[in-house]
N, CA, C and O atoms as a CHARMM CRD file, in Angstrom:
* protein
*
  268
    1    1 UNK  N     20.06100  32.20100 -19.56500 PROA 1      0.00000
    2    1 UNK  CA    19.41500  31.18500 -18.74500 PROA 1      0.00000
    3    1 UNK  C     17.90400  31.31500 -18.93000 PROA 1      0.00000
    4    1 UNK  O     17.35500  32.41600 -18.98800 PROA 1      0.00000
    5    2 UNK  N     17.38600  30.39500 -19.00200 PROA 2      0.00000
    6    2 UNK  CA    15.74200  30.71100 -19.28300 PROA 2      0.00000
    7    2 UNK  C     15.26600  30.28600 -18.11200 PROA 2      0.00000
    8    2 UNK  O     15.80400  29.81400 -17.11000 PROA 2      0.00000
    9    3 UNK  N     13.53800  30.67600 -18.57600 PROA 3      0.00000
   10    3 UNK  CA    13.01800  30.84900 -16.83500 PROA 3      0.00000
   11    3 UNK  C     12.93300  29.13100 -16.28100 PROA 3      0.00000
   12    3 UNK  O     12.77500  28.62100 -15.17200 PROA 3      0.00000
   13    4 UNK  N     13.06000  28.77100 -17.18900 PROA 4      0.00000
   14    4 UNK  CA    12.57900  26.87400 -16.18300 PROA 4      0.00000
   15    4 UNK  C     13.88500  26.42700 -15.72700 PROA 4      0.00000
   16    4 UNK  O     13.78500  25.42600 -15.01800 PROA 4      0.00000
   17    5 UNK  N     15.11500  26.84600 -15.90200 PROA 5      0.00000
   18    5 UNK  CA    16.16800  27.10600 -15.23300 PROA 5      0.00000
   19    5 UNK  C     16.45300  27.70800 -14.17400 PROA 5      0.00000
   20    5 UNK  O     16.79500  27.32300 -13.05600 PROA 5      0.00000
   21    6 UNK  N     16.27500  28.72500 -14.64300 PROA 6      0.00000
   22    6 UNK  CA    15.66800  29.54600 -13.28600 PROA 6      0.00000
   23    6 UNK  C     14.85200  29.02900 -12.19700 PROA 6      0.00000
   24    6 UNK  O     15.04000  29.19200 -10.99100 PROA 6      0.00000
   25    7 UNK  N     13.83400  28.32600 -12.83000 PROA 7      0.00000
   26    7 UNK  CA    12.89400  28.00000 -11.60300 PROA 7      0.00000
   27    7 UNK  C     13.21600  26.87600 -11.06200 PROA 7      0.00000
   28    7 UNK  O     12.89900  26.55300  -9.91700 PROA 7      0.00000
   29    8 UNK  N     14.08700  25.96900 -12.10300 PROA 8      0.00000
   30    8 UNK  CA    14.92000  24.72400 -11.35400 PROA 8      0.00000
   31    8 UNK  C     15.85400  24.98800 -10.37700 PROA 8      0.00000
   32    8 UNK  O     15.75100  24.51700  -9.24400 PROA 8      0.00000
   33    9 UNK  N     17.16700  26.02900 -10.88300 PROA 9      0.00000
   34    9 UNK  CA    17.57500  26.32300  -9.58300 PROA 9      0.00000
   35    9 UNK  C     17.07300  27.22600  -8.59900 PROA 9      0.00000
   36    9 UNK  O     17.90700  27.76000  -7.86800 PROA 9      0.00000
   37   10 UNK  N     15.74300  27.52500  -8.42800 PROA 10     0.00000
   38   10 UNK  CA    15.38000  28.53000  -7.18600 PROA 10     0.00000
   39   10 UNK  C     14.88200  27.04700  -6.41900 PROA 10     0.00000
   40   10 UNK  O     15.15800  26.82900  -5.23900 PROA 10     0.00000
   41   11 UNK  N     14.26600  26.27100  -7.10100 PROA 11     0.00000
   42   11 UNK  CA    13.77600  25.06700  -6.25000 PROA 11     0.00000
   43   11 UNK  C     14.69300  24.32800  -5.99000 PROA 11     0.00000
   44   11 UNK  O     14.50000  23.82900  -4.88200 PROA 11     0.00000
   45   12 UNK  N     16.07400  23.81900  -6.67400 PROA 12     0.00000
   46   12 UNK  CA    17.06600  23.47800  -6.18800 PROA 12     0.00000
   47   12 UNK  C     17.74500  23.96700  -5.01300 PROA 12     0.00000
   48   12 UNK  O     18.33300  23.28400  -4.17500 PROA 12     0.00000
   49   13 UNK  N     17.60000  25.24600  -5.03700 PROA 13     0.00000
   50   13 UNK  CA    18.49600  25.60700  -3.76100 PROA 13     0.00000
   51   13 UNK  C     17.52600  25.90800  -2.33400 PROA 13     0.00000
   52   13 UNK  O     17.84800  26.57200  -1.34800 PROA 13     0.00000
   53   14 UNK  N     16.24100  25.18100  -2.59600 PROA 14     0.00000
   54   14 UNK  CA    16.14900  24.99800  -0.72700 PROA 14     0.00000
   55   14 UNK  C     15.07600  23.56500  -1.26400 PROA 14     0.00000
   56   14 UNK  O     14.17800  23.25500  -0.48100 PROA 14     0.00000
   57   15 UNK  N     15.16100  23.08400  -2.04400 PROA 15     0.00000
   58   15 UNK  CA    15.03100  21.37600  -1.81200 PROA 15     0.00000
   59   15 UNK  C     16.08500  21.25100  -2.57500 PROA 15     0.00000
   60   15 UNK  O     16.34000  22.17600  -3.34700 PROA 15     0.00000
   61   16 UNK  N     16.92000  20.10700  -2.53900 PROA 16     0.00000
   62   16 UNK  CA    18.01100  19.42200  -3.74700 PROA 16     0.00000
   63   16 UNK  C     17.56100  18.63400  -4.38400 PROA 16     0.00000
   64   16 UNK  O     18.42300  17.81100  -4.69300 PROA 16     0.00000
   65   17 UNK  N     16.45900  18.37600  -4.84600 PROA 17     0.00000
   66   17 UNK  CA    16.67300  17.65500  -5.95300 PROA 17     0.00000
   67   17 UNK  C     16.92400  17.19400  -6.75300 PROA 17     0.00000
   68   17 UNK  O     16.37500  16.11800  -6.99300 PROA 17     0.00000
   69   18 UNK  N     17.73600  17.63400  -7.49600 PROA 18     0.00000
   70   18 UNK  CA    18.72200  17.45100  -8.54000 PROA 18     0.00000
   71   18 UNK  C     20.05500  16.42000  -8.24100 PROA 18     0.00000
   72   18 UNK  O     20.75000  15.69500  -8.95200 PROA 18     0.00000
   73   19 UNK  N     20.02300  16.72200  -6.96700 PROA 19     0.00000
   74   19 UNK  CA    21.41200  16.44600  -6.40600 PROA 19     0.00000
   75   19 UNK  C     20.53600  14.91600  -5.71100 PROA 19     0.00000
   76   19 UNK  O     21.06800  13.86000  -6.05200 PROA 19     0.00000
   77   20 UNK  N     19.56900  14.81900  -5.00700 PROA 20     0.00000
   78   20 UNK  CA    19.36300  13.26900  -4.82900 PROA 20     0.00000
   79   20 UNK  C     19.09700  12.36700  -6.10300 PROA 20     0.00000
   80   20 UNK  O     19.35700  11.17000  -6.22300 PROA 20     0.00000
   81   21 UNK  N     18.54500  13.17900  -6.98100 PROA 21     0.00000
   82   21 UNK  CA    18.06400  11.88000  -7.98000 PROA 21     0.00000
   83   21 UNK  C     19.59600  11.77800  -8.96700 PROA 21     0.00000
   84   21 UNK  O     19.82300  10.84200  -9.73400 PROA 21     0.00000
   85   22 UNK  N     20.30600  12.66300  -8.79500 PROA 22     0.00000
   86   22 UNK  CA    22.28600  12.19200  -9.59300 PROA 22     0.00000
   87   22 UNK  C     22.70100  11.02900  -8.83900 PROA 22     0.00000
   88   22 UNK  O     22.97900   9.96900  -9.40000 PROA 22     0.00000
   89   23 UNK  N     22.77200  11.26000  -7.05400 PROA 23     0.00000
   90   23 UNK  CA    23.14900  10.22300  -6.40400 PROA 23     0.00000
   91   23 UNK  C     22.11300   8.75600  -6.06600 PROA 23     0.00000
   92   23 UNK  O     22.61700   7.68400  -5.73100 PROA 23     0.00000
   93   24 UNK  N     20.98700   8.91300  -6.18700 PROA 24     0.00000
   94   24 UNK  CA    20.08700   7.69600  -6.42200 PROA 24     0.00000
   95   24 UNK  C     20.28000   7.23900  -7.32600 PROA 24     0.00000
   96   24 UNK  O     21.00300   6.24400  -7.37300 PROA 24     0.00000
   97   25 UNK  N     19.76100   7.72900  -8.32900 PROA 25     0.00000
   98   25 UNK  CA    19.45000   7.47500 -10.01400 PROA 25     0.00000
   99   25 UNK  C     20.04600   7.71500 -11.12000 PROA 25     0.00000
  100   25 UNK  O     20.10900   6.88000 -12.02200 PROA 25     0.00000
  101   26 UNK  N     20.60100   8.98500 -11.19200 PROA 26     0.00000
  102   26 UNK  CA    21.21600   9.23300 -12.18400 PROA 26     0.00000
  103   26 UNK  C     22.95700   8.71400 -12.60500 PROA 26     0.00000
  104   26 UNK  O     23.55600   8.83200 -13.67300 PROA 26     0.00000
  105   27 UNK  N     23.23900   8.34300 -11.77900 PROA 27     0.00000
  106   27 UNK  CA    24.65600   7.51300 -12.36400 PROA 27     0.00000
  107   27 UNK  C     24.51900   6.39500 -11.77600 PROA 27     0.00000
  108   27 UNK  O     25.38100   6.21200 -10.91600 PROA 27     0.00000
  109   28 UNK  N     23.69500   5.47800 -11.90800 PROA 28     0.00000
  110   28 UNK  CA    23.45200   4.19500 -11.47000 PROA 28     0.00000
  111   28 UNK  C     24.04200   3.35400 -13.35200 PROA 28     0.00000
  112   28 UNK  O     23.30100   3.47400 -14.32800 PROA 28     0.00000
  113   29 UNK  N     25.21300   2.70900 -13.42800 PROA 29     0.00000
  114   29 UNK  CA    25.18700   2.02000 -14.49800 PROA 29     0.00000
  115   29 UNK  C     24.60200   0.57700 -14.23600 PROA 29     0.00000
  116   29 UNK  O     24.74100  -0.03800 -13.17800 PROA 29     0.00000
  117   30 UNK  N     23.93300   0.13000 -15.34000 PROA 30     0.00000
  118   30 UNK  CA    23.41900  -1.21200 -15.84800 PROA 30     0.00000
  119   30 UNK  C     24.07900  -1.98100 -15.88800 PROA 30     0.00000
  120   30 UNK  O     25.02800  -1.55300 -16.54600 PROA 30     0.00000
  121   31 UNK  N     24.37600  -3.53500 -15.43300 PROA 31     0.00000
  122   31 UNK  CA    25.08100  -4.47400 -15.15000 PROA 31     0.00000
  123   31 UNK  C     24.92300  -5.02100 -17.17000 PROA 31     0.00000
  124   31 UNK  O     23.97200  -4.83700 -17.93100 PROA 31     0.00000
  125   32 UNK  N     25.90400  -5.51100 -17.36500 PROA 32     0.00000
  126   32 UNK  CA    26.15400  -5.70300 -18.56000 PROA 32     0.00000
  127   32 UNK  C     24.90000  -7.38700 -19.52000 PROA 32     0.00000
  128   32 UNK  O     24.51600  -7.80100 -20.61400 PROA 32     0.00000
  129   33 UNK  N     24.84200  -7.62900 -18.25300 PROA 33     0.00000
  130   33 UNK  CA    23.78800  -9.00500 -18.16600 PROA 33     0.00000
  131   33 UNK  C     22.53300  -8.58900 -18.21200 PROA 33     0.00000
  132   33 UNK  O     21.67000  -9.42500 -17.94600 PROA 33     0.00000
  133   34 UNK  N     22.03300  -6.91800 -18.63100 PROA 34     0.00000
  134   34 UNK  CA    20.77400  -6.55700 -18.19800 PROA 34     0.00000
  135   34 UNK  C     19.75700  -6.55000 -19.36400 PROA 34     0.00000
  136   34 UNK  O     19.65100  -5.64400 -20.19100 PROA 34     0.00000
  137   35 UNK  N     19.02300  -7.68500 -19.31500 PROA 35     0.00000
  138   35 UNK  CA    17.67700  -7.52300 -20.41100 PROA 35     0.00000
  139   35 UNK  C     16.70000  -6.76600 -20.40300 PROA 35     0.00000
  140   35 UNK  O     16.58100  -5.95700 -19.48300 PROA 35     0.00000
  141   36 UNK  N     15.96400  -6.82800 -21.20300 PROA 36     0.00000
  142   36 UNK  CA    15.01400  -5.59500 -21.69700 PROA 36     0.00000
  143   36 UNK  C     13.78000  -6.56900 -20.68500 PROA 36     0.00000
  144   36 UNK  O     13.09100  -5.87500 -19.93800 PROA 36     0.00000
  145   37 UNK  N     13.54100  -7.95800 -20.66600 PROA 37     0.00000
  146   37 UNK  CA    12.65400  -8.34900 -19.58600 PROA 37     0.00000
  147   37 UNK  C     12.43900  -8.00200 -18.47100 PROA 37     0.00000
  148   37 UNK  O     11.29600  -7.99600 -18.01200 PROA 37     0.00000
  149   38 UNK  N     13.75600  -7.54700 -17.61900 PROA 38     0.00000
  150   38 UNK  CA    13.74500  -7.45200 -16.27300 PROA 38     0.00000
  151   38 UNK  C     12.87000  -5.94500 -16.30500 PROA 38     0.00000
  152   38 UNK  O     12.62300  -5.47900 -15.19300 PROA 38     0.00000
  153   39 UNK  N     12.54400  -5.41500 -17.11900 PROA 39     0.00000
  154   39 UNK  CA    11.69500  -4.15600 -16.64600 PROA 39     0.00000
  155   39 UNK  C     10.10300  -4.59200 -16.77000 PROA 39     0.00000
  156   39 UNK  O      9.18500  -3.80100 -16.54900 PROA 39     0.00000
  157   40 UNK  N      9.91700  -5.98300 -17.15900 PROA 40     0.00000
  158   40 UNK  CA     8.37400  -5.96300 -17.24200 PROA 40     0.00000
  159   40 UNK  C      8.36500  -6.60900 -15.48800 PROA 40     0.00000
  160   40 UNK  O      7.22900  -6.58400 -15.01500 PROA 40     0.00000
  161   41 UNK  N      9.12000  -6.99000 -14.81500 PROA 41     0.00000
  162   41 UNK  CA     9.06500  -7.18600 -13.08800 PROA 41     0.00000
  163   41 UNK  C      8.85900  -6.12300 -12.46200 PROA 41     0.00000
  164   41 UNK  O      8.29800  -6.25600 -11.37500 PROA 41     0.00000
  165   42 UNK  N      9.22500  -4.73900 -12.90400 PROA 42     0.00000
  166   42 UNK  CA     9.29300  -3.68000 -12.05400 PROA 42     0.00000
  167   42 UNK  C      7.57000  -3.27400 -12.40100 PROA 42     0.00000
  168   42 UNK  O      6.63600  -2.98900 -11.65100 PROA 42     0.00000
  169   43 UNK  N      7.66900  -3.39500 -13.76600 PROA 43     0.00000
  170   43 UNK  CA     6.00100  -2.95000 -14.06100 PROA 43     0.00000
  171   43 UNK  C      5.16000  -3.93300 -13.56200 PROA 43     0.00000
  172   43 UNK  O      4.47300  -3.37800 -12.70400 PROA 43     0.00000
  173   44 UNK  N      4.83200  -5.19200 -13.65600 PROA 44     0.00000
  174   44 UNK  CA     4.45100  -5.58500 -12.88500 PROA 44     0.00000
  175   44 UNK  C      4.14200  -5.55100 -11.49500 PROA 44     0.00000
  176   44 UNK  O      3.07900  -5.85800 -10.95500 PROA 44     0.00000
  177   45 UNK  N      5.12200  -5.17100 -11.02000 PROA 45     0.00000
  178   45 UNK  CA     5.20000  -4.08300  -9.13000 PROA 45     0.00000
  179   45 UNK  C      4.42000  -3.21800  -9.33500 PROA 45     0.00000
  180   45 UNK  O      3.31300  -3.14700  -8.80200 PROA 45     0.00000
  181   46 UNK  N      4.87800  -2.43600 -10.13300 PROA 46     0.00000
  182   46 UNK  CA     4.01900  -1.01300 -10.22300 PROA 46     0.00000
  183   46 UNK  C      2.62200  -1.22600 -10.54100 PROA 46     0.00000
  184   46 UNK  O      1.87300  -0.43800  -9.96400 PROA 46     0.00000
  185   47 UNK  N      2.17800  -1.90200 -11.14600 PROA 47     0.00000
  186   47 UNK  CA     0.13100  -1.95000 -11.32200 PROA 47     0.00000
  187   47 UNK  C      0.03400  -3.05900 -10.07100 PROA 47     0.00000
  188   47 UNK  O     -1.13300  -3.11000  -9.68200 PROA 47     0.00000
  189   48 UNK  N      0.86800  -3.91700  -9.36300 PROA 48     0.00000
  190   48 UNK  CA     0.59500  -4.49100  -8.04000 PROA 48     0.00000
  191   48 UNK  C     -0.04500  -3.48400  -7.01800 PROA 48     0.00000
  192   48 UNK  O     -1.20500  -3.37700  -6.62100 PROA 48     0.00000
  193   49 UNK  N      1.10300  -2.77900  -6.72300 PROA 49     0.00000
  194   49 UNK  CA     0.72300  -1.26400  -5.99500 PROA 49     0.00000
  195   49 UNK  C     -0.25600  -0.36400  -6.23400 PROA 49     0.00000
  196   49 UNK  O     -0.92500   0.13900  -5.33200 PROA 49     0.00000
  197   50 UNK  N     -0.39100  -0.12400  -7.38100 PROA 50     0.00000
  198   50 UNK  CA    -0.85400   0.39400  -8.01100 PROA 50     0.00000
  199   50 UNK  C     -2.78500   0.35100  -7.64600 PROA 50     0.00000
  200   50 UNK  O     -3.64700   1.20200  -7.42900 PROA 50     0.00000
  201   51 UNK  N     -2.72200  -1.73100  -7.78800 PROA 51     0.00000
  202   51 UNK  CA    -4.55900  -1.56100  -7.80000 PROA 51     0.00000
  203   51 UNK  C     -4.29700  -1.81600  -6.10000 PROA 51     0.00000
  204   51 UNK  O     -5.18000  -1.28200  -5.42900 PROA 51     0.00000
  205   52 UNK  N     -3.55100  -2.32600  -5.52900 PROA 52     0.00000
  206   52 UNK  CA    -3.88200  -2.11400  -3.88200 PROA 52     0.00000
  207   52 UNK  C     -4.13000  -0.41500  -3.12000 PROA 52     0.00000
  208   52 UNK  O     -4.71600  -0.17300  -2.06500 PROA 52     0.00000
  209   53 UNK  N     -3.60200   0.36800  -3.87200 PROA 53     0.00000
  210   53 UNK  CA    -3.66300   1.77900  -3.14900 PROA 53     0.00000
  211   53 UNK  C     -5.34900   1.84200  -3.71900 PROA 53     0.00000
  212   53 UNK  O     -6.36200   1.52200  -3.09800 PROA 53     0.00000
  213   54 UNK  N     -5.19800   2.45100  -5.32200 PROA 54     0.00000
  214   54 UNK  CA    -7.11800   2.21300  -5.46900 PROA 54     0.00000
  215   54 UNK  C     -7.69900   1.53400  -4.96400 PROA 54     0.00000
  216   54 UNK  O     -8.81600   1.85600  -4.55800 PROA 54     0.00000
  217   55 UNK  N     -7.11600   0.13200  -4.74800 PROA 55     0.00000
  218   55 UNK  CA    -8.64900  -0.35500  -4.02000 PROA 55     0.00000
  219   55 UNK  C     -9.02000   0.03000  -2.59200 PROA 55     0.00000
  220   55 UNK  O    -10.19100   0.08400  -2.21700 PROA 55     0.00000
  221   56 UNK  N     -7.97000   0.29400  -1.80800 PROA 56     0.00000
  222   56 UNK  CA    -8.04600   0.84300  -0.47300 PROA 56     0.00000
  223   56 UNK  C     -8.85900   2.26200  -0.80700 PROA 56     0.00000
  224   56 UNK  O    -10.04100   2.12500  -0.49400 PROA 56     0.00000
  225   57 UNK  N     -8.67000   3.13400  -1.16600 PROA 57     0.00000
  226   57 UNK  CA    -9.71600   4.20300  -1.41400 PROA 57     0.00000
  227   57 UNK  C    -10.70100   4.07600  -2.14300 PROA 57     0.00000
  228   57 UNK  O    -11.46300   5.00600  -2.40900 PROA 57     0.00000
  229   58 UNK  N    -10.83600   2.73200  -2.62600 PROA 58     0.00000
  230   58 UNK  CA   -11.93800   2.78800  -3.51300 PROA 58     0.00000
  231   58 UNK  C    -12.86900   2.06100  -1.96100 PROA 58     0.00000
  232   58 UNK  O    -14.06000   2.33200  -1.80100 PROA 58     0.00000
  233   59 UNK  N    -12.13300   1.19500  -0.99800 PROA 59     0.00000
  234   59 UNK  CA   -13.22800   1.03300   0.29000 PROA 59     0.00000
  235   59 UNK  C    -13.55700   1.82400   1.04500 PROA 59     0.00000
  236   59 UNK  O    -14.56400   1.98300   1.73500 PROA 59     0.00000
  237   60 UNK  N    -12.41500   2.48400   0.86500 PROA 60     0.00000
  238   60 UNK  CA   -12.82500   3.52800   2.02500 PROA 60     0.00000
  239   60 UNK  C    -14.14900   4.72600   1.28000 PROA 60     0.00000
  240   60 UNK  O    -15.10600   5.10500   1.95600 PROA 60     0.00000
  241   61 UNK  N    -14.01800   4.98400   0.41600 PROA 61     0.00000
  242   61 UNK  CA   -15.11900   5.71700   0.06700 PROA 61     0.00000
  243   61 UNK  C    -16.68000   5.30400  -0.75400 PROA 61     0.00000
  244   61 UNK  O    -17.58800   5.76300  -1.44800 PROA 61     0.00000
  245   62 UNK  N    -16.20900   4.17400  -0.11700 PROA 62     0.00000
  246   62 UNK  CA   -17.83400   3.20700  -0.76100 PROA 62     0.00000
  247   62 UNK  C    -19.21200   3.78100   0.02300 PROA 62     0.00000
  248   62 UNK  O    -19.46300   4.16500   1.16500 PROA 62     0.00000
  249   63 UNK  N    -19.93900   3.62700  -1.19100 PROA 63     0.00000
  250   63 UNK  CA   -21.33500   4.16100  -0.15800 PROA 63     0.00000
  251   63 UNK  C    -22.07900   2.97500  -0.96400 PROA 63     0.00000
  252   63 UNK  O    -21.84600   2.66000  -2.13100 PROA 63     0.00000
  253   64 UNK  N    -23.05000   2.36700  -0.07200 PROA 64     0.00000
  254   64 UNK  CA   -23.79000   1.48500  -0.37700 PROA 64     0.00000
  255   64 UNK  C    -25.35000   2.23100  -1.14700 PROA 64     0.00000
  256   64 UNK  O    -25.71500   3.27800  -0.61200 PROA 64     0.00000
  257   65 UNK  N    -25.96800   1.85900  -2.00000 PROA 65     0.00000
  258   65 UNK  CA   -27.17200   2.41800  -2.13300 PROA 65     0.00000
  259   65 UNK  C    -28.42400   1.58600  -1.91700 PROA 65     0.00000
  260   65 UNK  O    -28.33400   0.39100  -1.63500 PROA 65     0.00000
  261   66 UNK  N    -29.16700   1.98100  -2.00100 PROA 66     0.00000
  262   66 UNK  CA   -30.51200   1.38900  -1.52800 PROA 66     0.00000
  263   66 UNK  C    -31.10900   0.27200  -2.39600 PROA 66     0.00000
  264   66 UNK  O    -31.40400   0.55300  -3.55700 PROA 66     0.00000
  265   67 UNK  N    -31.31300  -0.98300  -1.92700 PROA 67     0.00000
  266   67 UNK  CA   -31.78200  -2.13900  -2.65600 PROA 67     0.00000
  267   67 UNK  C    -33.06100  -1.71700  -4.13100 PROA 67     0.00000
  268   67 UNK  O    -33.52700  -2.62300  -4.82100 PROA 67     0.00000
């Protein structure tokens, strides 16, 4: 067993991780109708989110400077 095994299951056994992302994610099959398009919607989401979180910290840490 090597050590990143090791260190997977020492972190496995007091978070599960492994075990939520099998039952979320990992045996989720693809509907047979599924195009290679429908992933530019999700990316699209993702830089949506993406510039709203930056821009919220980008206000919150604005400093104005002197004319």
């Amino acid at each position: 067993m090597s050590k990143a095994q090791k260190l997977l299951n020492w972190v496995d056994a007091r978070f599960p991780l492994t075990a939520l992302w099998e039952s979320q994610w990992g045996k989720y099959v693809a509907p047979k109708n599924f195009n290679f398009w429908y992933f530019f919607g999700s990316l699209a989401m993702l830089v949506l989110v993406l510039q709203i979180v930056t821009g919220i910290f980008l206000t919150m840490n604005y400093k104005r400077t002197a004319p």
